[in-house]
Every structure is written in C-alpha cells, then in structure tokens.
Biotite code that builds the C-alpha atoms (Angstrom):
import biotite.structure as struc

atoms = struc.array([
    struc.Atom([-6.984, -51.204, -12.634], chain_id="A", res_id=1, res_name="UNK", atom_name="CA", element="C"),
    struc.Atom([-8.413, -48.965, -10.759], chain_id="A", res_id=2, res_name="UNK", atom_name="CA", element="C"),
    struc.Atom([-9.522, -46.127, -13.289], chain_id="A", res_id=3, res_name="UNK", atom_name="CA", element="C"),
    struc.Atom([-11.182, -49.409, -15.478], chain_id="A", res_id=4, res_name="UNK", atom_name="CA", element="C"),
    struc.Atom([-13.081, -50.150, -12.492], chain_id="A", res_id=5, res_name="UNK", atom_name="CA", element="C"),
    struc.Atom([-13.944, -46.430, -12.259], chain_id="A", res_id=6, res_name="UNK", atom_name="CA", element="C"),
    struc.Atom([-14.838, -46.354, -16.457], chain_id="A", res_id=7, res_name="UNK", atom_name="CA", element="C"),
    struc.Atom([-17.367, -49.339, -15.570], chain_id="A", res_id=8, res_name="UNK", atom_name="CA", element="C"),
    struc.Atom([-19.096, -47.780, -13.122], chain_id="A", res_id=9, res_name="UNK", atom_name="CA", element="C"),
    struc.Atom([-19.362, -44.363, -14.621], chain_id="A", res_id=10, res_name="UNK", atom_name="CA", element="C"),
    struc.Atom([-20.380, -46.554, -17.849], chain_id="A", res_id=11, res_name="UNK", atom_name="CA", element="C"),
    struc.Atom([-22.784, -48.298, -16.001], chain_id="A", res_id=12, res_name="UNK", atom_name="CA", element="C"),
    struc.Atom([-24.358, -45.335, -14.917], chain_id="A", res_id=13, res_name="UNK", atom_name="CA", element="C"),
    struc.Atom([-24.765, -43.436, -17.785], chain_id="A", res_id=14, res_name="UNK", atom_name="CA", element="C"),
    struc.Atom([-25.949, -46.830, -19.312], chain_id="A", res_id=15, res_name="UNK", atom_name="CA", element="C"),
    struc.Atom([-29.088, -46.810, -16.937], chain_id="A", res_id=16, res_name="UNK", atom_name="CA", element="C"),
    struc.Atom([-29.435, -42.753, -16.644], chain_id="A", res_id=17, res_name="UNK", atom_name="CA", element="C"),
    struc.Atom([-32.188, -42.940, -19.017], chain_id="A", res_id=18, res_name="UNK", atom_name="CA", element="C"),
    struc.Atom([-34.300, -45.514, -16.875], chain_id="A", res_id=19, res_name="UNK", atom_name="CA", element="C"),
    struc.Atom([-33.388, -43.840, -13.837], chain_id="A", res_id=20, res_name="UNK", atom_name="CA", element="C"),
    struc.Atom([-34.915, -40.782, -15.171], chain_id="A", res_id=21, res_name="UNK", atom_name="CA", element="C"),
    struc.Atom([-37.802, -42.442, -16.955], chain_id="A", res_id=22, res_name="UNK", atom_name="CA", element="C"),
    struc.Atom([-38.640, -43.570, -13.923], chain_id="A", res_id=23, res_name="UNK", atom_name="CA", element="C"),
    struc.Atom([-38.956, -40.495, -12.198], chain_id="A", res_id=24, res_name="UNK", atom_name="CA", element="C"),
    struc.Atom([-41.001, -38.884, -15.302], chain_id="A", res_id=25, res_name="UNK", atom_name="CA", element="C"),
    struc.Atom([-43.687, -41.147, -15.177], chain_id="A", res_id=26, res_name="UNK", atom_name="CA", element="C"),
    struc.Atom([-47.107, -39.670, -16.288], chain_id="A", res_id=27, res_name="UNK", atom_name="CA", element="C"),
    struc.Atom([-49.586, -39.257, -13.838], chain_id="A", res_id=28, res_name="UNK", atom_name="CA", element="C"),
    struc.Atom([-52.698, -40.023, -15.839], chain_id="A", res_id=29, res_name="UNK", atom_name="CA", element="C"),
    struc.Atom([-55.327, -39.554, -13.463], chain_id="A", res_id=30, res_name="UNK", atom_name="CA", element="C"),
    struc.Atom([-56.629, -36.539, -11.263], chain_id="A", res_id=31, res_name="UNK", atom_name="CA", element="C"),
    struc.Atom([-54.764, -36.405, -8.039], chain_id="A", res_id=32, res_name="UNK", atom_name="CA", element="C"),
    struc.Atom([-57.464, -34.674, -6.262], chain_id="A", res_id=33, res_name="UNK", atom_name="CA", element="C"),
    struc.Atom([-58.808, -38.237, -4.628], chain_id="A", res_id=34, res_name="UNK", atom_name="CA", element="C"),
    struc.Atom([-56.387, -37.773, -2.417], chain_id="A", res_id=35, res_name="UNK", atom_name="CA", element="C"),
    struc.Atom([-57.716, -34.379, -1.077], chain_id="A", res_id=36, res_name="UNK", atom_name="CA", element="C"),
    struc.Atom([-59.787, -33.282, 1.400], chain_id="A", res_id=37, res_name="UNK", atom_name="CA", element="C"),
    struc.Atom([-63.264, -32.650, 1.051], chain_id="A", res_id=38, res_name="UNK", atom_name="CA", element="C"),
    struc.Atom([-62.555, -28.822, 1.522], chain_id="A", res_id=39, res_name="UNK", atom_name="CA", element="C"),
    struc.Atom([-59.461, -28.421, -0.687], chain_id="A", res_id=40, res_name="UNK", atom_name="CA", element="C"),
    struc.Atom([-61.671, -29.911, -3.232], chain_id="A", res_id=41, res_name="UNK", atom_name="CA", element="C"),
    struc.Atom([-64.623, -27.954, -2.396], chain_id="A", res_id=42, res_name="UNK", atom_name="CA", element="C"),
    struc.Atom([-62.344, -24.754, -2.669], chain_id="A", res_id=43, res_name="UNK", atom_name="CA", element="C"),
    struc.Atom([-60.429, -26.126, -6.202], chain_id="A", res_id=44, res_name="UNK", atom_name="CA", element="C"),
    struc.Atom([-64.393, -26.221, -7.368], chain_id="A", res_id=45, res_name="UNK", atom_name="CA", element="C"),
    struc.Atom([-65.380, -23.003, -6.411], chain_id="A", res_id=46, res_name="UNK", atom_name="CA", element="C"),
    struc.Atom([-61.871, -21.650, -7.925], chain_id="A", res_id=47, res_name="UNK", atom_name="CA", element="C"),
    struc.Atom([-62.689, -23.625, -10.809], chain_id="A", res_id=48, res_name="UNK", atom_name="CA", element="C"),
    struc.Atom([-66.420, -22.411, -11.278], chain_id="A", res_id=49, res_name="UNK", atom_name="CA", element="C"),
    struc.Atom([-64.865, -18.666, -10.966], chain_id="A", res_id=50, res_name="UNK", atom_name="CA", element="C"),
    struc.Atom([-62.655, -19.557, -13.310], chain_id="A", res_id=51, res_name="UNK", atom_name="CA", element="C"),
    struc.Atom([-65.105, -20.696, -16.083], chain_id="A", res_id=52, res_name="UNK", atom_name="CA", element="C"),
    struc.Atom([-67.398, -17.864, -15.350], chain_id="A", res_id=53, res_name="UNK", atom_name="CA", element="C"),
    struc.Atom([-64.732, -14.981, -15.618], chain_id="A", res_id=54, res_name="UNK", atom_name="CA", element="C"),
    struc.Atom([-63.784, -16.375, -19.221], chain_id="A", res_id=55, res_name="UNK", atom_name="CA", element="C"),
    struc.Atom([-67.189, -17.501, -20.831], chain_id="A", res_id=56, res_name="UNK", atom_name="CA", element="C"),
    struc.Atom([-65.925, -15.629, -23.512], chain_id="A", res_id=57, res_name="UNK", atom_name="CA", element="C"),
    struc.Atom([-63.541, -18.070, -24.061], chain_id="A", res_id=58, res_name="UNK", atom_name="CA", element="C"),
    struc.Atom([-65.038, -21.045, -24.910], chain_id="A", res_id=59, res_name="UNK", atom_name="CA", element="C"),
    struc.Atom([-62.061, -23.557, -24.532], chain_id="A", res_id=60, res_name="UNK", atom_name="CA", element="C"),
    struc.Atom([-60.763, -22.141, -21.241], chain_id="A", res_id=61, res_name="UNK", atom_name="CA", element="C"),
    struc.Atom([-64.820, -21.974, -20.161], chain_id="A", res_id=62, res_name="UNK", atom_name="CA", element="C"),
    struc.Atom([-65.418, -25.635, -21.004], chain_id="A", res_id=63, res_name="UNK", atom_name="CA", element="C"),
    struc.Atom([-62.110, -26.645, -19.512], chain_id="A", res_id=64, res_name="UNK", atom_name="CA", element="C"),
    struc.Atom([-62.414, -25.124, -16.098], chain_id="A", res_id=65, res_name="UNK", atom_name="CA", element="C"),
    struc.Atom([-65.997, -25.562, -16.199], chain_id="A", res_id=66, res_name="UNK", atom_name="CA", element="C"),
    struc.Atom([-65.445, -29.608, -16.760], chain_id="A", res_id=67, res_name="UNK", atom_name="CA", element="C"),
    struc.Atom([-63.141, -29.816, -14.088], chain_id="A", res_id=68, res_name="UNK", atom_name="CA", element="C"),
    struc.Atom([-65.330, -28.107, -11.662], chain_id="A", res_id=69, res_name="UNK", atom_name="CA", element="C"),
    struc.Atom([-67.666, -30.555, -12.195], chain_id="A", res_id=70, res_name="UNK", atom_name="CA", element="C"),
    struc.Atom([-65.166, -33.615, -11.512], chain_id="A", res_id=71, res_name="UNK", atom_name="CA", element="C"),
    struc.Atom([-64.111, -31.857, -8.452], chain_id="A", res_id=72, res_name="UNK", atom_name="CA", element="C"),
    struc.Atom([-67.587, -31.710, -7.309], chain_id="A", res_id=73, res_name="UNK", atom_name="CA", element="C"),
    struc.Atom([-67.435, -35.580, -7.879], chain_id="A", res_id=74, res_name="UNK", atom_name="CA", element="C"),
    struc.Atom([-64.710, -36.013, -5.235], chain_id="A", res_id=75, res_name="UNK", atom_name="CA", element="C"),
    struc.Atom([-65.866, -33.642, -2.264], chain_id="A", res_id=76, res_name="UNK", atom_name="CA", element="C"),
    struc.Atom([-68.951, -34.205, 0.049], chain_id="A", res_id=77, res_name="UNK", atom_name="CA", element="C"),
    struc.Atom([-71.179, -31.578, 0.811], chain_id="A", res_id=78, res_name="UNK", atom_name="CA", element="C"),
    struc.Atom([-74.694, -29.759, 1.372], chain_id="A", res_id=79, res_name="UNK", atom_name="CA", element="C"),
    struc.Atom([-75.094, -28.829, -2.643], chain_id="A", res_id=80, res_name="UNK", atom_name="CA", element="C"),
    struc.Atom([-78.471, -27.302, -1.562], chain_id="A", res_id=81, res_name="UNK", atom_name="CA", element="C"),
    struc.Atom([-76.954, -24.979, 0.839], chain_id="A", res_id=82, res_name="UNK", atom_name="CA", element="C"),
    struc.Atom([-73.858, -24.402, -1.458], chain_id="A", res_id=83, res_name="UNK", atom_name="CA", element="C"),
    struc.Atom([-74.968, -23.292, -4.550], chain_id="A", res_id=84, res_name="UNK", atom_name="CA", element="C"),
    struc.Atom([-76.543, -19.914, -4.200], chain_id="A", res_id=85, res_name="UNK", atom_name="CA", element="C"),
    struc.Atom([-73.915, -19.076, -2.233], chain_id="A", res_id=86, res_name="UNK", atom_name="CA", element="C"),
    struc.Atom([-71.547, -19.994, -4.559], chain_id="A", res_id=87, res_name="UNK", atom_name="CA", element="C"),
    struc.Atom([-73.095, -18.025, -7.263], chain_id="A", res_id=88, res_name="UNK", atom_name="CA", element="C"),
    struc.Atom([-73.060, -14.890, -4.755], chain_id="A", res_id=89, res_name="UNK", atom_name="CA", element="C"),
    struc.Atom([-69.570, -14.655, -3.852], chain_id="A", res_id=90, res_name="UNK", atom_name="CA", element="C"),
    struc.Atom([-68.344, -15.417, -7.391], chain_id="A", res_id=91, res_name="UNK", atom_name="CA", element="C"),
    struc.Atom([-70.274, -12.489, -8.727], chain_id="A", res_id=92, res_name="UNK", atom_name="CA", element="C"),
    struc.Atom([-69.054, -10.893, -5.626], chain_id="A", res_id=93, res_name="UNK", atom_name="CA", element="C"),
    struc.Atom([-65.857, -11.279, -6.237], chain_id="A", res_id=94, res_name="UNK", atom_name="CA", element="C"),
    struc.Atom([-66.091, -10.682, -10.403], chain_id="A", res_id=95, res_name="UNK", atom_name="CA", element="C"),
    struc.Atom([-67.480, -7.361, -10.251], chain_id="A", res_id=96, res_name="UNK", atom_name="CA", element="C"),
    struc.Atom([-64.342, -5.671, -8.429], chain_id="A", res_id=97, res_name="UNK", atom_name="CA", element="C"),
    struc.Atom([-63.037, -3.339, -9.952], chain_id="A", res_id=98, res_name="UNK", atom_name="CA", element="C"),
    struc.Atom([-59.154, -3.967, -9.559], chain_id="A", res_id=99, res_name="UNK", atom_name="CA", element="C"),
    struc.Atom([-58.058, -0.858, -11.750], chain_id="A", res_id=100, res_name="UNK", atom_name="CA", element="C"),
    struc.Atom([-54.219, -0.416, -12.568], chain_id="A", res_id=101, res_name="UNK", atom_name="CA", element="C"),
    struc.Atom([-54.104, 3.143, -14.690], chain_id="A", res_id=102, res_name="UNK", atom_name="CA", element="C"),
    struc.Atom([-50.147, 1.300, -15.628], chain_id="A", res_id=103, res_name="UNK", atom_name="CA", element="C"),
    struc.Atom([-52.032, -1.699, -17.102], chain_id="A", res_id=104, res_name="UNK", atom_name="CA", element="C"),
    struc.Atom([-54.544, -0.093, -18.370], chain_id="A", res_id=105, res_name="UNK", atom_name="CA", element="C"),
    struc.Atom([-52.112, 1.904, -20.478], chain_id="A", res_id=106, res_name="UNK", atom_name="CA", element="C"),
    struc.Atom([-50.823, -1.207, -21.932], chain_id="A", res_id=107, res_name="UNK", atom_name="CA", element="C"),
    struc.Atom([-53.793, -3.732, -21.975], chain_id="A", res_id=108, res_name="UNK", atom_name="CA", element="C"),
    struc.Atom([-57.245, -1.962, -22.849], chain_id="A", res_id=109, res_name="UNK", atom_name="CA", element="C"),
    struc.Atom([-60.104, -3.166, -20.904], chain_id="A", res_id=110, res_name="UNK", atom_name="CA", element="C"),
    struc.Atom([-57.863, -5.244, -18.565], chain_id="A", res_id=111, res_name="UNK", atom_name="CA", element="C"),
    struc.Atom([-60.164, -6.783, -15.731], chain_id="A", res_id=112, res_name="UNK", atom_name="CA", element="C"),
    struc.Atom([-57.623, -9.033, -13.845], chain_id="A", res_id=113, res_name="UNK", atom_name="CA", element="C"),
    struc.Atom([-60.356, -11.476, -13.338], chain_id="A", res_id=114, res_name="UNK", atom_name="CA", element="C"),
    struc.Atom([-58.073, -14.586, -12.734], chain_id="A", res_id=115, res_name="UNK", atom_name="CA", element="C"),
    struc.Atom([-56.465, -12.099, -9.690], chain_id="A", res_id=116, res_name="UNK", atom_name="CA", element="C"),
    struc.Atom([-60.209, -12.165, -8.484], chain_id="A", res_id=117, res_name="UNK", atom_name="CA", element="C"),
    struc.Atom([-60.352, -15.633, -8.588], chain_id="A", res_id=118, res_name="UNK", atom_name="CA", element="C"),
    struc.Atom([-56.986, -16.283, -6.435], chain_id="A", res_id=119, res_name="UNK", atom_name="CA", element="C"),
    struc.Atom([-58.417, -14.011, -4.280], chain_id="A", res_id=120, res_name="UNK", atom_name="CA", element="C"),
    struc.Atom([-61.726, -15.469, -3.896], chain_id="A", res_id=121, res_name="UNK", atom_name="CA", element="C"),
    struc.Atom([-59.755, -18.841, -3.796], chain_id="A", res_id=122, res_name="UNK", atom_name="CA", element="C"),
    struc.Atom([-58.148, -17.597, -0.506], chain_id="A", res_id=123, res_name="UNK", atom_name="CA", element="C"),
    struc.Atom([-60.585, -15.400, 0.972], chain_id="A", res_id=124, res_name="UNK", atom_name="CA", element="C"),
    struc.Atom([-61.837, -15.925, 4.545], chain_id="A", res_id=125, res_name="UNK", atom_name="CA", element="C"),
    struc.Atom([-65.588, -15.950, 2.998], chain_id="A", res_id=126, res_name="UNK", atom_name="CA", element="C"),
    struc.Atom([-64.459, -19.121, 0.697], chain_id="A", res_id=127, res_name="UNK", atom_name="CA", element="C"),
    struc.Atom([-63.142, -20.524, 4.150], chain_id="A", res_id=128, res_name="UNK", atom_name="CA", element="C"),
    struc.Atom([-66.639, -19.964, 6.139], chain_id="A", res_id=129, res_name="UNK", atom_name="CA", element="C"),
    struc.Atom([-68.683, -21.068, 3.145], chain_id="A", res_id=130, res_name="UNK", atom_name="CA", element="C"),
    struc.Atom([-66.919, -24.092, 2.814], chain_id="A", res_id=131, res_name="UNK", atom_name="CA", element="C"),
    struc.Atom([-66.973, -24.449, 6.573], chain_id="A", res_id=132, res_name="UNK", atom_name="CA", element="C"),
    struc.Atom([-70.757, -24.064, 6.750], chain_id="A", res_id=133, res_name="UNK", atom_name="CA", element="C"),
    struc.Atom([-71.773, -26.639, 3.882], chain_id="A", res_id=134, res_name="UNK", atom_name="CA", element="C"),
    struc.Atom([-69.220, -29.648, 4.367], chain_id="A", res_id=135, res_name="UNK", atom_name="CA", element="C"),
    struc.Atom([-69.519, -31.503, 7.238], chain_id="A", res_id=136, res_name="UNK", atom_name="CA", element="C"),
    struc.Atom([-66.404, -33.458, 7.162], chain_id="A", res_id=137, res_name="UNK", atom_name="CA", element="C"),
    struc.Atom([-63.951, -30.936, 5.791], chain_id="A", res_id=138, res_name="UNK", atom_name="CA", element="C"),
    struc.Atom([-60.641, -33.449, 6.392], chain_id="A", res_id=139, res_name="UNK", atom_name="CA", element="C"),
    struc.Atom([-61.892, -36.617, 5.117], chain_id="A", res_id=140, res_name="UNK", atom_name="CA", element="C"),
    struc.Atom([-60.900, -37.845, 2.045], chain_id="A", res_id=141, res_name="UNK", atom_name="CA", element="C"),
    struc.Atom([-63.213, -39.400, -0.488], chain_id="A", res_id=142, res_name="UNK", atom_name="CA", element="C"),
    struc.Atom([-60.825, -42.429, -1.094], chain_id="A", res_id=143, res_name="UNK", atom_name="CA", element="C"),
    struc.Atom([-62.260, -43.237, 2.626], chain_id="A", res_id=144, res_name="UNK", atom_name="CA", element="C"),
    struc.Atom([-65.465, -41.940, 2.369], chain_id="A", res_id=145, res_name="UNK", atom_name="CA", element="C"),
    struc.Atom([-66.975, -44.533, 0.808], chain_id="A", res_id=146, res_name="UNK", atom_name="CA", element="C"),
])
C-alpha cells in the first residue's frame, strides 16, 4: 500500500512538473529597468550610448543599443543640458584608448576591444561623478517619481 501511495505522488508530480516549471519560465515582456534607480539607469544609458557609438559600423547592433539608450533615458531623471556634452567627452574619451594585445592582435587584425572600453567606462569613477553631478535624485525610482 504503501509504494501505491508513493507511485501517486511521484505520478502526481511528474504530472504537474511541466506547470511547475512553466511557471517559473514566464516571459518577462517588458523592460525591467522601471524598477531602477535614476543612476543605474543613467549609467545603463551612457553604457548603452558607448555601445552604439563603438559599433556604428554595425548597423543592427548600432540601432539596437542606440534604441535602448534612448528608452533608458525615458526612465531616469536628470539635467540633459548639463549631461550631454559630457557624455559625448568621456565616450570619446574612453573610445580612443588604445588597449593593444600584440597576442590578439596576432589572431584578430585590427582588434580594438571597444566593448572592454565600454565596461570600463561603465564602471569608471568619472561615469560615477558625472552621473553624480547631473541627477539630483540618484536613488529614486521613476515608478515613484511621478
């Protein structure tokens, strides 16, 4: 009796595995950056413009990182007149390093590690002050902004 209890259960179980794990899997269909602070969005921007300026070349990844730089800017508050010059700068700044590896080089012609600039611009203690400087409320969210 007791291993037919035990068959039940286990059938029961792998009988609603699939829900179980459908349930778990569901798709996020919208942006989660709502939830973020003004200057985690502020930053995903600026990663995002660096992004879309460091492959123009590349039209899809361009337009791609380039669109979602612009809904970022949609969910962050800040001074866009003091911000955008500055943003300009210290992407350029950071895009014209010159982050040489002679043992990449040797394998990838041309290689410019230009997404490693990004990351680093993304985490750079300029990013930080900039973002500083032109948001005023850095930890509010815009879900209770307006």
């Amino acid at each position: 009796m007791r291993n037919f209890k035990l068959k039940c259960l286990y059938g029961y179980f792998l009988a609603l595995l699939p829900f179980l794990c459908n349930a778990a899997s569901d798709k996020i269909t919208s942006p989660e950056a709502p939830k973020r602070t003004f200057i985690q969005n502020y930053k995903d921007m600026v990663l995002a413009s660096c992004i879309a300026s460091a492959y123009h070349d590349d039209k899809i990844a361009s337009m791609d990182a380039g669109s979602s730089a612009s809904a970022l800017r949609e969910w962050t508050y800040y001074n866009m007149d003091k911000s955008i010059d500055a943003e300009i700068r210290i992407i350029d700044s950071y895009l014209s390093r010159n982050y040489f590896n002679p043992l990449a080089e040797a394998e990838i012609k041309g290689i410019k590690f230009d997404f490693l600039k990004c990351l680093d611009l993304y985490h750079s203690k300029e990013l930080d002050r900039l973002a500083k400087k032109v948001i005023s409320h850095p930890q509010r969210r815009i879900s209770r902004h307006k």
